[in-house]
BABA-783006 format. One record per residue (C-alpha): residue number from 1; x, y, z. Coordinates in pm, whole numbers. Example, Ala and Ser with C-alpha at 12.3 -4.5 7.8 and 13.67 -1.06 7.14 Angstrom:
% residues 2
<1,<1230,-450,780>>;
<2,<1367,-106,714>>;
This chain:
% residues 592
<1,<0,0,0>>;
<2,<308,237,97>>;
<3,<513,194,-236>>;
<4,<156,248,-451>>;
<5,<107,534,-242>>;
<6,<424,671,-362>>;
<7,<402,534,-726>>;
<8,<81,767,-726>>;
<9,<295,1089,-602>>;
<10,<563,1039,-835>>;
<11,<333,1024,-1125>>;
<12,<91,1312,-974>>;
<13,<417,1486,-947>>;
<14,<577,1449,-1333>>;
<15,<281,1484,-1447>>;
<16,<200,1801,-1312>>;
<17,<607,1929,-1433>>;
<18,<486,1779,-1786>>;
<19,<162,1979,-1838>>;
<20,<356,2272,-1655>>;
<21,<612,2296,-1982>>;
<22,<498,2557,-2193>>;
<23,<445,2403,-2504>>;
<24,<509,2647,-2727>>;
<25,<850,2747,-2556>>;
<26,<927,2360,-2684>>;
<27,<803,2419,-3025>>;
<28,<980,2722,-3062>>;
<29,<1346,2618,-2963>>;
<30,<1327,2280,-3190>>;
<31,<1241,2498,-3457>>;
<32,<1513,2803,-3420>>;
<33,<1811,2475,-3312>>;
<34,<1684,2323,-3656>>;
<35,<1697,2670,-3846>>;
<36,<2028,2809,-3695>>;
<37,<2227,2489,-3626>>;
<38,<2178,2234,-3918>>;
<39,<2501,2222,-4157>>;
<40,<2656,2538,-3992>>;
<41,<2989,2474,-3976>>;
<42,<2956,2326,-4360>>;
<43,<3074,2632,-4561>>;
<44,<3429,2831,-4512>>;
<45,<3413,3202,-4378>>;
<46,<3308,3422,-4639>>;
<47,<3473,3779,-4677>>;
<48,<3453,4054,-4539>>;
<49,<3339,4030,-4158>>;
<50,<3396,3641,-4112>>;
<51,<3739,3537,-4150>>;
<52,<3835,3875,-3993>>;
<53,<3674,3847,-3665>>;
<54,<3749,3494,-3707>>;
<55,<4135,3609,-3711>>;
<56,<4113,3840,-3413>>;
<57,<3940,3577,-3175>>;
<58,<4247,3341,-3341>>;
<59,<4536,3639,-3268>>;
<60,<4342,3663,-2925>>;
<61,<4362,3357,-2858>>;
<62,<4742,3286,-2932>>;
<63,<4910,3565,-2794>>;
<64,<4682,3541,-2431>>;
<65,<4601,3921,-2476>>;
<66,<4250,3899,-2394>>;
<67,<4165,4326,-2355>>;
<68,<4366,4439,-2670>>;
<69,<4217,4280,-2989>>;
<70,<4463,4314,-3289>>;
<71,<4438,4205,-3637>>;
<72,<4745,4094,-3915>>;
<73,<4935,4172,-3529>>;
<74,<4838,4561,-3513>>;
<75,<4602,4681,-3310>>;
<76,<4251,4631,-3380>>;
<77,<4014,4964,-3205>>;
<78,<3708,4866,-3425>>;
<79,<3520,4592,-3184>>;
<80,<3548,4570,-2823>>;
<81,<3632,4184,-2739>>;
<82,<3334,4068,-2577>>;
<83,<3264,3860,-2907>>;
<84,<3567,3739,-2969>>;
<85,<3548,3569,-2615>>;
<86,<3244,3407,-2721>>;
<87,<3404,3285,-3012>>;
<88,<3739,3119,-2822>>;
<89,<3477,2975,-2562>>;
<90,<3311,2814,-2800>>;
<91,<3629,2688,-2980>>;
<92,<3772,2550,-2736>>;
<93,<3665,2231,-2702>>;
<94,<3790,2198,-3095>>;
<95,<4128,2301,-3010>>;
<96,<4111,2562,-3280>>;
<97,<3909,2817,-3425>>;
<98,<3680,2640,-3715>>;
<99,<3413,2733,-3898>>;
<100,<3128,2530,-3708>>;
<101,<3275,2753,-3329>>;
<102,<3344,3085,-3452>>;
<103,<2980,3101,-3599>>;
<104,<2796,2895,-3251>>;
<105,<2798,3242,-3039>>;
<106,<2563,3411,-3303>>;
<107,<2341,3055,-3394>>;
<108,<2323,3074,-3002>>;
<109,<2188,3435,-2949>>;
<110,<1974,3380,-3245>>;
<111,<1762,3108,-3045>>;
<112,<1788,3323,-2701>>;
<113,<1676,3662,-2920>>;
<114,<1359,3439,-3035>>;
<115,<1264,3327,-2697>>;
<116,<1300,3651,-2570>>;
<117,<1071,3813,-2868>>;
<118,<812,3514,-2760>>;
<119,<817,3572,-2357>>;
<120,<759,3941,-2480>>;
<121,<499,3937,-2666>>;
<122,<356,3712,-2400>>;
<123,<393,4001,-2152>>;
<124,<284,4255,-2350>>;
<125,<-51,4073,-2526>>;
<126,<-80,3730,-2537>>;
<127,<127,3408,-2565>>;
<128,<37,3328,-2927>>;
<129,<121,3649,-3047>>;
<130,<442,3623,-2849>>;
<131,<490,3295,-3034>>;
<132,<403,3421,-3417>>;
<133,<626,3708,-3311>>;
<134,<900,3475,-3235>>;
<135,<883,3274,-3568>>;
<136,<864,3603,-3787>>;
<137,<1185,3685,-3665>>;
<138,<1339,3366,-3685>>;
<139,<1232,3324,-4069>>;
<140,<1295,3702,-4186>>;
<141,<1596,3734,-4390>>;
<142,<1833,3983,-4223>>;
<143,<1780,3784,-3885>>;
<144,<1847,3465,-4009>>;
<145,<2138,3582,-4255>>;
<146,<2308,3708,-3928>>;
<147,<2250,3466,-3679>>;
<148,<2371,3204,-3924>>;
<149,<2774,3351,-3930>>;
<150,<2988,3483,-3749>>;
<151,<2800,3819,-3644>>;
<152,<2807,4053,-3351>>;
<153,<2472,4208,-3481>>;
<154,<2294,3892,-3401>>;
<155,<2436,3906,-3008>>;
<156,<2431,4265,-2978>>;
<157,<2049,4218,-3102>>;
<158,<1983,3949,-2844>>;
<159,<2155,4166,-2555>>;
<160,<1943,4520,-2604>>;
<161,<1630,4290,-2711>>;
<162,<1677,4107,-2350>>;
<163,<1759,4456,-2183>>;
<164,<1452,4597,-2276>>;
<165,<1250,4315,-2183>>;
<166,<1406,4312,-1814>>;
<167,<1292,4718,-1822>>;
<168,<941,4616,-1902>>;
<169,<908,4373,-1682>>;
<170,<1021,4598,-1399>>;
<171,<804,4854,-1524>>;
<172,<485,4603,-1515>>;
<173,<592,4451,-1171>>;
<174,<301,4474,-929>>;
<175,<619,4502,-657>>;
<176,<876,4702,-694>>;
<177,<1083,4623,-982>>;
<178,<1422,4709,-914>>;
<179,<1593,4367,-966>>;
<180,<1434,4319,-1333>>;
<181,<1603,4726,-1365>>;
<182,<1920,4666,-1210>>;
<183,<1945,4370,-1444>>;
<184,<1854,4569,-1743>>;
<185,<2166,4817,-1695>>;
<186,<2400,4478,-1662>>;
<187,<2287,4356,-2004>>;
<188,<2321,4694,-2135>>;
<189,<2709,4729,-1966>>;
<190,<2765,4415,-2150>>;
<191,<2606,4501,-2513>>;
<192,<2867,4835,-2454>>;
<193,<3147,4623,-2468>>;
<194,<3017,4419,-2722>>;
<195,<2964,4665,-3006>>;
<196,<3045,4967,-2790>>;
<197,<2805,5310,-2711>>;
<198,<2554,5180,-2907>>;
<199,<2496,4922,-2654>>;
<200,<2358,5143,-2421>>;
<201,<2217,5429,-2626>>;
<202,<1971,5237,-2822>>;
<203,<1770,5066,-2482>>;
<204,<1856,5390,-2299>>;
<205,<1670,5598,-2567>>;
<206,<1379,5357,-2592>>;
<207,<1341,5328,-2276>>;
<208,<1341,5702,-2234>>;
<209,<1124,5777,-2453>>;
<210,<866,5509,-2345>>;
<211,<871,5708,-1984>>;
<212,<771,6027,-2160>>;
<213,<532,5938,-2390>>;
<214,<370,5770,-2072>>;
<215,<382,6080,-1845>>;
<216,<301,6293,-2099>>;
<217,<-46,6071,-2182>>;
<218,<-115,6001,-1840>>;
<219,<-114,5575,-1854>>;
<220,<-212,5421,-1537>>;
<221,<107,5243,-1409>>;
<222,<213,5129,-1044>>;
<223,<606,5189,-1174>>;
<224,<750,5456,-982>>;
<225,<1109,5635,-1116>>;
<226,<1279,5581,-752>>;
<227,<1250,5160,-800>>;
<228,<1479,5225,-1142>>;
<229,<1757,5330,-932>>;
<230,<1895,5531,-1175>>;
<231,<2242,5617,-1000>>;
<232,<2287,5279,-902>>;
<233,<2225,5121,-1237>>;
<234,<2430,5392,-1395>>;
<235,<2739,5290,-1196>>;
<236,<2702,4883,-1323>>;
<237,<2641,5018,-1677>>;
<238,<2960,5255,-1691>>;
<239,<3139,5046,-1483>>;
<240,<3170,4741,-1679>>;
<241,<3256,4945,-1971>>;
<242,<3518,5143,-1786>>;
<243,<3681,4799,-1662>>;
<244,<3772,4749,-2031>>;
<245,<3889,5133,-2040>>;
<246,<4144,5069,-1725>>;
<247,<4281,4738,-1946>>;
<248,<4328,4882,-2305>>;
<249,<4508,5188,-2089>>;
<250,<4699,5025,-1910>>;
<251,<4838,4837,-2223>>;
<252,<4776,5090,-2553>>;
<253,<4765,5433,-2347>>;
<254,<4562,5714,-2388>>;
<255,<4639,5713,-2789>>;
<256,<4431,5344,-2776>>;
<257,<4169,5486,-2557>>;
<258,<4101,5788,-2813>>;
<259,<4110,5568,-3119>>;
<260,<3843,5315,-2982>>;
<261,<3618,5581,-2827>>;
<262,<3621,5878,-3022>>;
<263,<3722,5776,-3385>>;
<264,<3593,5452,-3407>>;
<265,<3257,5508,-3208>>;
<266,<3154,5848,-3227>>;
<267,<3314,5895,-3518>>;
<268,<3089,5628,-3741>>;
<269,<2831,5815,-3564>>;
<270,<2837,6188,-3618>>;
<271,<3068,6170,-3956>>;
<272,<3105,5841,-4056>>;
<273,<3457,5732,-4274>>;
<274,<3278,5387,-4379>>;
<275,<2946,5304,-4484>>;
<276,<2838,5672,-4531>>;
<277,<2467,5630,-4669>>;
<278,<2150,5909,-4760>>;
<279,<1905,5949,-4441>>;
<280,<1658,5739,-4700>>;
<281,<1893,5396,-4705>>;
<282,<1709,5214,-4433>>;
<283,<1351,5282,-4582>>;
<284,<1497,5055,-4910>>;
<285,<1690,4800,-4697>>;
<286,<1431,4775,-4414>>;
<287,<1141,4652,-4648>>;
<288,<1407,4420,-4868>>;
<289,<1530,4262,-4558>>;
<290,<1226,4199,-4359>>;
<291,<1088,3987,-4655>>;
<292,<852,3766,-4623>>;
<293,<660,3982,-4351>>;
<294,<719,4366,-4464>>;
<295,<447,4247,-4679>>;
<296,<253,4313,-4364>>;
<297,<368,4674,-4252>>;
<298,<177,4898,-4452>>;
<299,<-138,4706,-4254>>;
<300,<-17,4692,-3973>>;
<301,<114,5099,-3950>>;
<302,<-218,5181,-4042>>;
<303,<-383,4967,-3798>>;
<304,<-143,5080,-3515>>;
<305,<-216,5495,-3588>>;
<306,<-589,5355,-3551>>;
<307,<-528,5247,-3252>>;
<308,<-336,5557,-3107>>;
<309,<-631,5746,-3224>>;
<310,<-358,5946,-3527>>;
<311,<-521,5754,-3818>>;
<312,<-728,6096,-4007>>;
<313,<-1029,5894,-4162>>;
<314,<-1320,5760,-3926>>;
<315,<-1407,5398,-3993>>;
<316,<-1744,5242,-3876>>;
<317,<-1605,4936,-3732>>;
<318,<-1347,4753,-3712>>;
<319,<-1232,4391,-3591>>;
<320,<-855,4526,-3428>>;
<321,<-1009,4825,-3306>>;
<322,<-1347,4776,-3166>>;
<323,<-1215,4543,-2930>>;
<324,<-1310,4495,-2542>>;
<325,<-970,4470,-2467>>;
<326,<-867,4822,-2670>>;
<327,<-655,4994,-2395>>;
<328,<-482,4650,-2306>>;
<329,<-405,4648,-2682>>;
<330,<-300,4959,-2710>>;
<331,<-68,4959,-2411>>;
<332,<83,4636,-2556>>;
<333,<152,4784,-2886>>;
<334,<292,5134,-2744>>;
<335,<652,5000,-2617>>;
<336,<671,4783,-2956>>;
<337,<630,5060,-3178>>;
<338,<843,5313,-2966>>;
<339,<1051,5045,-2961>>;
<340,<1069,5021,-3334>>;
<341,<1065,5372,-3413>>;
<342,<1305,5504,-3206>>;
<343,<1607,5280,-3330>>;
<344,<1474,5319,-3705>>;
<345,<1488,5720,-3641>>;
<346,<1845,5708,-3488>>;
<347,<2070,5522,-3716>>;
<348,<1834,5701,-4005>>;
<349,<2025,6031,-3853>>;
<350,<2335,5919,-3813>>;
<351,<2599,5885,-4091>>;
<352,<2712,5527,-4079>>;
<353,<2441,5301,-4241>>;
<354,<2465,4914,-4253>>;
<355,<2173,4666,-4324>>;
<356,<2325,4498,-3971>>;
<357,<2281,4812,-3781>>;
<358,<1913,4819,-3721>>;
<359,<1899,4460,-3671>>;
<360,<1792,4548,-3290>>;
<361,<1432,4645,-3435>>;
<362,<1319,4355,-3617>>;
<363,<1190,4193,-3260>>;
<364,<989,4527,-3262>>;
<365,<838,4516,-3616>>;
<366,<803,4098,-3561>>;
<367,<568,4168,-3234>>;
<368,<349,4402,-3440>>;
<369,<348,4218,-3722>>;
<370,<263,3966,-3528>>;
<371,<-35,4145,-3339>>;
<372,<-164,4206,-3655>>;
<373,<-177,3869,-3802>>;
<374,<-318,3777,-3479>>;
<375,<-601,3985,-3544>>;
<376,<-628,3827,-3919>>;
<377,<-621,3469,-3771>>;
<378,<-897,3529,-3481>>;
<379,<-1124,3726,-3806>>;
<380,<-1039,3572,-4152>>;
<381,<-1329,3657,-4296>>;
<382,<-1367,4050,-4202>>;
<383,<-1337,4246,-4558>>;
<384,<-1099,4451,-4384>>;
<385,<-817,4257,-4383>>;
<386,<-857,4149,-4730>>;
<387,<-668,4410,-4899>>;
<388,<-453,4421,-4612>>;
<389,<-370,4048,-4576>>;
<390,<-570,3817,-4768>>;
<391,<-435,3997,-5133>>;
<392,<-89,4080,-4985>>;
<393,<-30,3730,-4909>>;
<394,<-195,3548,-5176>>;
<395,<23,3786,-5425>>;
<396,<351,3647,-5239>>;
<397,<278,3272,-5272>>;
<398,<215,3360,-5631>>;
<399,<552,3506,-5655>>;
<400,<703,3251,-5518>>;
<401,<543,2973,-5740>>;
<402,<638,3145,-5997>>;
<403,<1042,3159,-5879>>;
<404,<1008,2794,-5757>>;
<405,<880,2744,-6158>>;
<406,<1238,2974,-6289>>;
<407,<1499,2852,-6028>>;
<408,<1559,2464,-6158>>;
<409,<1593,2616,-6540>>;
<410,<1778,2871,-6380>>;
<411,<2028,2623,-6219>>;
<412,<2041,2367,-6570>>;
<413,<2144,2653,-6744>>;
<414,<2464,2728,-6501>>;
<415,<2499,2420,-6324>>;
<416,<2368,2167,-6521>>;
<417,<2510,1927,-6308>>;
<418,<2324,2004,-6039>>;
<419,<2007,2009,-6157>>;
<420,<1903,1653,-6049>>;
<421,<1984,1774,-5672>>;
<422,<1796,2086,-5709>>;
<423,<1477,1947,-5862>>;
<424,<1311,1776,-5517>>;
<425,<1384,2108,-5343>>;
<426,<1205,2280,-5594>>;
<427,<890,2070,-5591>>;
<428,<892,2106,-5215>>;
<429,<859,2470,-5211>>;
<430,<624,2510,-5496>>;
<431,<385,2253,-5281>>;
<432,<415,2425,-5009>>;
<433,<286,2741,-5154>>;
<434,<15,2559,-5326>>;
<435,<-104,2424,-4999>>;
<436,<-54,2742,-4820>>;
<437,<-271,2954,-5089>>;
<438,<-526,2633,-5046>>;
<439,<-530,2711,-4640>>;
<440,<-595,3096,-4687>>;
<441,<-823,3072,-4987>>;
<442,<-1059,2841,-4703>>;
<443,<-1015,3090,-4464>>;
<444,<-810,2919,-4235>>;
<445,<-458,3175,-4218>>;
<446,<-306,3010,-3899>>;
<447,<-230,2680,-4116>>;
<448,<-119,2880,-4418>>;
<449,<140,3049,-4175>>;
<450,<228,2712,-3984>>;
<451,<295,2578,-4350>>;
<452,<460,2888,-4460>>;
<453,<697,2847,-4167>>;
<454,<760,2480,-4187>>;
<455,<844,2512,-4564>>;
<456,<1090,2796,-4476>>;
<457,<1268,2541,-4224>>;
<458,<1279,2285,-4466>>;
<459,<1425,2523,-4773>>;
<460,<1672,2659,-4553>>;
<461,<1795,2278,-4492>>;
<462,<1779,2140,-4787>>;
<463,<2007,2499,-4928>>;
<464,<2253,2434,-4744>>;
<465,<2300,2056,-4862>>;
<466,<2283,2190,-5218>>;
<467,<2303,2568,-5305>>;
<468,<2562,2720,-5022>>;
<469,<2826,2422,-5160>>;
<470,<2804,2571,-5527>>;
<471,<2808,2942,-5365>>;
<472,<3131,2853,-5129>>;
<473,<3315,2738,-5416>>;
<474,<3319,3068,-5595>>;
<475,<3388,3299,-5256>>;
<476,<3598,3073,-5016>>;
<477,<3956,3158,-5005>>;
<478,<4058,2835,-4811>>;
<479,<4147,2616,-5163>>;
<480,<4384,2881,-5265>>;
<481,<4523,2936,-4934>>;
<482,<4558,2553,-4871>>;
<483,<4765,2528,-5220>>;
<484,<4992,2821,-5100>>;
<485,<5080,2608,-4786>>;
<486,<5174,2375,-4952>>;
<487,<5453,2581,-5141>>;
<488,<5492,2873,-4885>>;
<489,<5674,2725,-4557>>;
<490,<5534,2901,-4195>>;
<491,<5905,3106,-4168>>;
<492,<5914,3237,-4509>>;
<493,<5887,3550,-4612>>;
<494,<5485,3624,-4752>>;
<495,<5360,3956,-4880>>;
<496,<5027,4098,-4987>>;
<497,<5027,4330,-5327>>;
<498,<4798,4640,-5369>>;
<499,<4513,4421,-5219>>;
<500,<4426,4262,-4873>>;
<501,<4192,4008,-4714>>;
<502,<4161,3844,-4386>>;
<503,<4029,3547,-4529>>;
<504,<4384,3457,-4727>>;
<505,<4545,3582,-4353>>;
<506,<4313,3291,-4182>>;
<507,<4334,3027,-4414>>;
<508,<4705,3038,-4450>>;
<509,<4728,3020,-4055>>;
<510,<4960,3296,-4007>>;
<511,<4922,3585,-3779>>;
<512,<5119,3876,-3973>>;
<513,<5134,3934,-4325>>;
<514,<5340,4203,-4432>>;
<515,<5090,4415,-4713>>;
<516,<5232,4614,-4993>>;
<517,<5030,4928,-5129>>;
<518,<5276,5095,-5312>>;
<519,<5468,5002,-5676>>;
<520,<5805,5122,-5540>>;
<521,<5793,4901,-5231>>;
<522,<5686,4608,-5362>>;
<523,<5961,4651,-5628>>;
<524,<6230,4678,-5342>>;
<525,<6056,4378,-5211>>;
<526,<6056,4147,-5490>>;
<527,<6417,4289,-5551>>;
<528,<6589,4145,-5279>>;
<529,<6862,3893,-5249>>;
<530,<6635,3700,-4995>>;
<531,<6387,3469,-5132>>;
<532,<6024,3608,-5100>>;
<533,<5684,3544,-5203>>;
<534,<5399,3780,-5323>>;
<535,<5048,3733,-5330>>;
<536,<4850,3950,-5577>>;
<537,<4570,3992,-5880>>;
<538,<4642,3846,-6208>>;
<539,<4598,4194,-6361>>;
<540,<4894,4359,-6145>>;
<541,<5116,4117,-6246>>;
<542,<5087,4139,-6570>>;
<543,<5113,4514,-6525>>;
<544,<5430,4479,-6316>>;
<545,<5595,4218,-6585>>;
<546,<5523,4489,-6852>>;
<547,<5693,4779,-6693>>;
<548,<5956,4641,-6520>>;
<549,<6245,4415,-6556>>;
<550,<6237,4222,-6273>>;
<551,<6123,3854,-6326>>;
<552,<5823,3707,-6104>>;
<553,<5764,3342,-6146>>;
<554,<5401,3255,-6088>>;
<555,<5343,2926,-5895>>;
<556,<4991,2887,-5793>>;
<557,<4692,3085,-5928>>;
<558,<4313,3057,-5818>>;
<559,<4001,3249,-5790>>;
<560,<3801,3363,-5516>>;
<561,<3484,3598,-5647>>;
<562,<3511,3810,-5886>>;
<563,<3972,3829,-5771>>;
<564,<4190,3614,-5980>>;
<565,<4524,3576,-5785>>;
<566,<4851,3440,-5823>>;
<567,<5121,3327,-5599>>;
<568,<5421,3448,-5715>>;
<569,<5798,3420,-5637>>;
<570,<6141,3559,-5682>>;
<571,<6313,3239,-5678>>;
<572,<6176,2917,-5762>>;
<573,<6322,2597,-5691>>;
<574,<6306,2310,-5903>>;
<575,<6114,2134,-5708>>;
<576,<5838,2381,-5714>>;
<577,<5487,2367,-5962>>;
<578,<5546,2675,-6211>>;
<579,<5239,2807,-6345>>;
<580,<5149,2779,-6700>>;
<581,<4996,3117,-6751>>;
<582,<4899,3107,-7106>>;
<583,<4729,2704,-7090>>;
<584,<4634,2839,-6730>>;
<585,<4744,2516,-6566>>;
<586,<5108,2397,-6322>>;
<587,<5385,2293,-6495>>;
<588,<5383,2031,-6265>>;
<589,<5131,1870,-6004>>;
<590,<5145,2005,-5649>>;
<591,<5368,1864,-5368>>;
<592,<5168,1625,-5121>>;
């Protein structure tokens, strides 16, 4: 009787831990592990951002100097080194930087980013919103494209995204709050040493400008400014920051310090020297990169000034408006589209424009998005949405029948050989879309979504087993740089010609490669007495062999993109492959 007794608590008890696991938490990390994980490691670093912050973390990691990044062995004041920790964490249990680790610390705040965006929306609305919300980002293009390589955009996303959400939750706390706001300014001390200011100014000004907007409008709240512990939480988010400072002082000086904070940080900001784009650039690149679901944000802009009572034209009813729950809506959607607005407004203003840069709003635009397809799913047949919804999504799958149709011809045309491998990827998608336009047409919009979603999981699988290969063999420099190993010995001399890349620096394992951007010198270097090596285009050479009379001898020759580049030497030895320039193949095979 005793042990049944206890039989019957242990099952009462896992039973009740079972149905306590929220389901869709479940659902949702199986889905983003599938998306972000499967085949990552399977291509080489692509240039530009890859191999190079693959080559600090590596430079890092073999010298010991953990607060100084450097790069080709000079100092390196663009990125602060939180993410280059991440990246030697992760690598080492391989022993070395590889592909697979240097790209886990981004695949890895990819997942925590969507399972923050879901526990959000749950806070602010509902749990299935918070859910949709969660698989919009996961399947948009920008997010995925980030979280996928080696990326601080995807971390420094995850870090303000979770920042913010400790703010709101301190800020909805029927106790005092402090904790989830003392938290908040840890997360955002972090971010600053991840990608620097702009770890702190982006939750600081949302945050801000939330706290306005909501004394200004008079919201009902039980927050009070005193549980934010302002000075406090200023002191942990300067002061990790500053810990950094102290190091890279105490080992560059105050020339370091001024590089990394005021040329490198404010300087992209107030007069950028790279990536200097229009104030319009991010109204282009925002709608391109968003794809599938900027479809969506003319709807849902105008259904979100509806709600804040700015939309001009009076309506006589309407399904996401005329709701019971109208203020509860409306207070969910107000951080959101500060939130969203804010960020898109700041790096609109400032100089320096990259599609990675507003990366942080995409959990924004994904929870109202998602609110609004929420409000589609709950009334599929309200006219209202049909022109909003209905016709915008309809038009897509069309689209993308009709690319599913081009693609294989597409692919027999430039890789005929390929086209076998291609063609059961193809008829996937294309069904897909068939049965997703079948789901919408019978008014049923949460299984054309689910579909939608589970045939962007599967494309994404089955591209990396057959389209990245094809891609990586055109941009990886590894080949090239695996055939120069095999010539070039680790102490002899190598040198870079009018061009550089850290992907040939990576792939050829060293940590210093002397670059040459000037005729003269790389005349005196070729020159020499000493045996050297050059690395350069195939269009310099020839220029170099046509106006001078020193003799290069080409030895191995490869292309990576659109760069055709030769190894070239100023002494061969016999038992080294020439390279037959004019029947573009060695003289002889290469060494084993």
């Amino acid at each position: 009787m005793i042990s049944k007794i206890k039989i019957d608590n242990f099952k009462s008890k896992w039973c009740f831990r079972f149905r306590a696991i929220d389901k869709r938490l479940v659902i949702l990390v199986v889905f983003t592990s599938l998306l972000f994980f499967f085949n990552l490691g399977v291509r080489d670093f692509w240039s530009p951002d890859e191999p190079r912050y693959s080559e600090v973390a590596k430079e890092m990691w073999d010298s010991g100097d953990y607060i100084l990044p450097h790069l080709n062995s000079e100092k390196y004041p663009d990125k602060p080194p939180i993410f280059f920790w991440l990246i030697i964490l992760f690598s080492m249990p391989f022993g070395e930087i590889v592909e697979l680790s240097a790209r886990m610390p981004s695949a890895f705040a990819g997942i925590a980013g969507a399972v923050i965006t879901y526990y959000f929306g749950k806070l602010l609305l509902t749990p299935r919103i918070g859910l949709i919300a969660a698989m919009l980002l996961s399947t948009c293009i920008e997010y995925i494209y980030h979280v996928r390589r080696v990326s601080i955009d995807g971390v420094m996303t995850m870090l303000v995204t979770l920042s913010l959400f400790c703010f709101y939750k301190g800020y909805v706390s029927n106790d005092k709050g402090t904790r989830f706001f003392l938290i908040s300014y840890f997360l955002m001390g972090i971010a600053t040493i991840t990608k620097g200011p702009v770890g702190f100014a982006l939750p600081v000004l949302v945050i801000s400008t939330f706290l306005i907007i909501v004394k200004v409008r008079n919201y009902p709240r039980v927050f009070r400014i005193q549980d934010m512990r302002i000075g406090f939480g200023s002191l942990i988010l300067f002061g990790i920051p500053l810990l950094w400072v102290f190091g890279i002082y105490h080992q560059g000086g105050w020339e370091h310090v001024m590089e990394v904070l005021f040329t490198q940080n404010i300087g992209r900001t107030v007069n950028s020297f790279s990536h200097n784009h229009p104030f319009y650039f991010y109204f282009i690149y925002f709608s391109l990169y968003f794809m599938p679901w900027s479809i969506f944000i003319p709807g849902t802009v105008i259904y979100c000034l509806k709600i804040f009572n700015f939309w001009p034209y009076r309506i006589k009813r309407d399904s996401v408006v005329d709701d019971n729950n109208t203020t509860k809506v409306k207070h969910g959607l107000l951080f959101p589209a500060l939130w969203f607005t804010v960020i898109f407004i700041f790096f609109s203003v400032v100089s320096g424009k990259r599609e990675g840069y507003i990366l942080p709003l995409y959990p924004a635009a994904s929870l109202l998005v998602a609110w609004f397809l929420d409000s589609y799913i709950s009334a599929p047949l309200d006219k209202r949405f049909r022109k909003s919804c209905y016709l915008p999504l309809m038009i897509c799958y069309g689209v993308l029948i009709v690319m599913g149709i081009v693609f294989p011809f597409w692919v027999y045309y430039y890789h005929k050989s390929e086209f076998a491998s291609v063609l059961p990827m193809t008829v996937i998608f294309i069904a897909g879309q068939v049965i997703s336009m079948r789901f919408l047409s019978s008014a049923k919009p949460a299984k054309a979504l689910i579909t939608s979603f589970a045939i962007f999981l599967i494309m994404v699988m089955l591209c990396t087993r057959t389209i990245i290969p094809l891609i990586n063999e055109k941009k990886s420099a590894k080949t090239f740089c695996e055939n120069v190993n095999k010539i070039v010995k680790p102490d002899d001399k190598l040198a870079f010609a009018i061009f550089y890349r850290s992907a040939y620096l990576f792939y050829t394992g060293r940590n210093y490669i002397e670059i040459i951007d000037e005729a003269e010198r790389m005349l005196e270097y070729v020159g020499t007495n000493e045996k050297v090596y050059l690395i350069l285009k195939e269009k310099d050479l020839e220029t170099i062999m046509k106006d001078s009379d020193i003799l290069l001898y080409p030895l191995v020759k490869g292309a990576v993109g659109h760069r055709k580049l030769i190894l070239v030497t100023n002494k061969p030895d016999d038992n080294q492959p020439n390279w037959d320039l004019e029947n573009d193949h060695p003289y002889r095979d290469f060494p084993d």
